[in-house]
C-alpha positions as CSV (number, residue, x, y, z in Angstrom):
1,X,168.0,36.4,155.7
2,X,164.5,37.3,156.4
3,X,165.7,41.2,157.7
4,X,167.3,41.7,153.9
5,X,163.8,40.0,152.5
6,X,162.3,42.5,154.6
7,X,164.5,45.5,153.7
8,X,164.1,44.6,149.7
9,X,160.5,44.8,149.9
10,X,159.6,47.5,152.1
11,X,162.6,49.9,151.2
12,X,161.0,52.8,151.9
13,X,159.7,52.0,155.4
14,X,163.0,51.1,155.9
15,X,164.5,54.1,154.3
16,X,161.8,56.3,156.5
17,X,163.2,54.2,160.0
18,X,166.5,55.1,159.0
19,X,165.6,58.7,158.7
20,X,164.1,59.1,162.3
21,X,166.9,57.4,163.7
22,X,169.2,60.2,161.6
23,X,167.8,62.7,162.5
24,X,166.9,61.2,166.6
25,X,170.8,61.1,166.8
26,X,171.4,64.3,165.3
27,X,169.1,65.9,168.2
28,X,171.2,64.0,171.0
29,X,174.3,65.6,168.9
30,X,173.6,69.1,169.2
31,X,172.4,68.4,172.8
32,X,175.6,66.8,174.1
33,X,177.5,69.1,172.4
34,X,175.8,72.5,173.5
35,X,174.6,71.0,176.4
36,X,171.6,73.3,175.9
37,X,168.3,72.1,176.3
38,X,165.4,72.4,173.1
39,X,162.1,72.3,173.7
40,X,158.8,72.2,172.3
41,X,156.8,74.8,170.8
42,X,154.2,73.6,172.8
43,X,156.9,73.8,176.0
44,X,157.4,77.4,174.9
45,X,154.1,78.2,175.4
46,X,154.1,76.5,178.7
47,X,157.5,78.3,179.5
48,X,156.2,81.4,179.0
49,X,153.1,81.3,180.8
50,X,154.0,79.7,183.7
51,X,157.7,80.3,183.8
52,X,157.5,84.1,183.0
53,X,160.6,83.2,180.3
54,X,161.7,85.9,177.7
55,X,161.7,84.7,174.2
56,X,164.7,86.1,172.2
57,X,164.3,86.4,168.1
58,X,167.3,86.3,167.1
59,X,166.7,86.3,163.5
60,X,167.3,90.0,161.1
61,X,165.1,92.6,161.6
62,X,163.2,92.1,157.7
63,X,162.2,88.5,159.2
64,X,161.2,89.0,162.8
65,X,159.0,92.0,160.9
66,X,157.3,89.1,158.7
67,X,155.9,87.3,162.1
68,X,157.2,86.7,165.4
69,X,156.4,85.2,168.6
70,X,154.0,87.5,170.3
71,X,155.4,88.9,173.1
72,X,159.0,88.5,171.9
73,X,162.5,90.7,172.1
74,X,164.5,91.2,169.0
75,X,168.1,91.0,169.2
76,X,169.8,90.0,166.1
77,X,172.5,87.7,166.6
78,X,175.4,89.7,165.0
79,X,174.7,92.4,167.7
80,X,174.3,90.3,170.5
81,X,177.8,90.9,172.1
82,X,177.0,94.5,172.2
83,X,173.1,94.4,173.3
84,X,174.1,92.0,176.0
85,X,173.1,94.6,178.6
86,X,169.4,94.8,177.2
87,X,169.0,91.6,178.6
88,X,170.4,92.0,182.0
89,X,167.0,93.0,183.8
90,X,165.9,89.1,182.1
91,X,168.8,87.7,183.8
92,X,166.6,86.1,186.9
93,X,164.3,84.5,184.0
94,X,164.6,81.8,181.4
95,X,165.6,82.5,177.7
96,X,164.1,81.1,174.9
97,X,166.1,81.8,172.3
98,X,164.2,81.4,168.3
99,X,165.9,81.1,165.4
100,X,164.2,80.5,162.0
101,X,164.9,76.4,162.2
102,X,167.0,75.8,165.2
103,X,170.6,76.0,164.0
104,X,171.7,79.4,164.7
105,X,169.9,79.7,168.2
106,X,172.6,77.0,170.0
107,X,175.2,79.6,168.7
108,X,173.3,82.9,170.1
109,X,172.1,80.3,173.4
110,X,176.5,79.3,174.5
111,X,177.1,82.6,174.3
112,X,174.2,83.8,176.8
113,X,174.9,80.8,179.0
114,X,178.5,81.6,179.3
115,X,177.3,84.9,180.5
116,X,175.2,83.9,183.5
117,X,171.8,83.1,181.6
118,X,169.5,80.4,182.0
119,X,168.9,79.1,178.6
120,X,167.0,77.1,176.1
121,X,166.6,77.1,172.5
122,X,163.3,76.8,170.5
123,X,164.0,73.1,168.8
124,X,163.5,73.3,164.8
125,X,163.0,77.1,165.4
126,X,159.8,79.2,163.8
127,X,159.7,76.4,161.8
128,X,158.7,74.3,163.8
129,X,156.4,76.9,165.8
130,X,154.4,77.7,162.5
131,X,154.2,73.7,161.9
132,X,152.9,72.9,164.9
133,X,150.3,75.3,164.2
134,X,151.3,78.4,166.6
135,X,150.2,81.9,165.8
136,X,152.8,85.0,164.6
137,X,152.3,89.0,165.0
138,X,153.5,91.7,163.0
C-alpha cells in the first residue's frame, strides 16, 4: 500500500526510475545479442591512446564531412563488404566502430568480427561523443 502511495505522488520519479531501468535493459539487449562490447567516449579516447585502436566512421560521406573523430577512417557502411581490404593492415588493432547514435555500428561491428577483427562499438554513437563534450574536425 505505501509503494502505490508512493508511486501516486511522485509519478514522475517513478516514471524517470522506470526509464533507466528501460533503457539499462535495452543496453544488456544489444550486448547479449551482438555480443559486442560499447564503450565510453571517454574509453575511446583511452582506446586510442593507449591501445593504438582505429576508429571507423561508418556514417555517409555529407556527415563524417560535418565533424568527425579526429584521427578517424571513413568507410560508409553500404560499402563495407567491398572496402573490407582497407582495413586489413588494422587487422592486429582494435576497431572502434562510430555511428551517429549507436544503432547502426553493431551492424557494421558483426560483420568485421565475423571477419577476424577485434571489435567495439562507440555506445550512443557521436551522439554521445558530442554530449559528453568531445571535440570534432572537418
Amino acid at each position: 500500500m505505501q509503494l502505490v502511495d508512493f508511486i501516486t505522488k511522485h509519478w514522475i520519479l517513478f516514471s524517470l526510475l522506470v526509464l533507466v531501468l528501460l533503457l539499462f535493459l535495452q543496453q544488456e539487449w544489444h550486448h547479449r545479442r551482438f555480443g559486442i562490447l560499447q564503450i565510453t567516449p571517454e574509453q575511446t579516447v583511452q582506446w586510442m591512446n593507449h591501445q593504438e585502436a582505429v576508429v571507423i566512421d561508418i556514417r555517409s560521406q555529407p556527415a563524417f564531412a560535418q565533424g568527425h573523430i579526429l584521427g578517424s577512417l571513413h568507410l560508409e557502411q553500404a560499402v563495407l563488404d567491398k572496402k573490407m581490404q582497407s582495413l586489413e593492415k588494422h587487422r592486429q588493432r582494435p576497431l572502434i566502430i562510430v555511428c551517429q547514435a549507436g544503432h547502426t555500428a553493431m551492424q557494421a561491428a558483426q560483420v568485421l568480427r565475423k571477419q577476424g577483427f577485434q571489435v567495439v562499438v562507440l555506445g550512443g554513437g557521436l551522439q554521445q561523443w558530442t554530449l559528453s563534450g568531445l571535440p570534432l574536425v572537418k
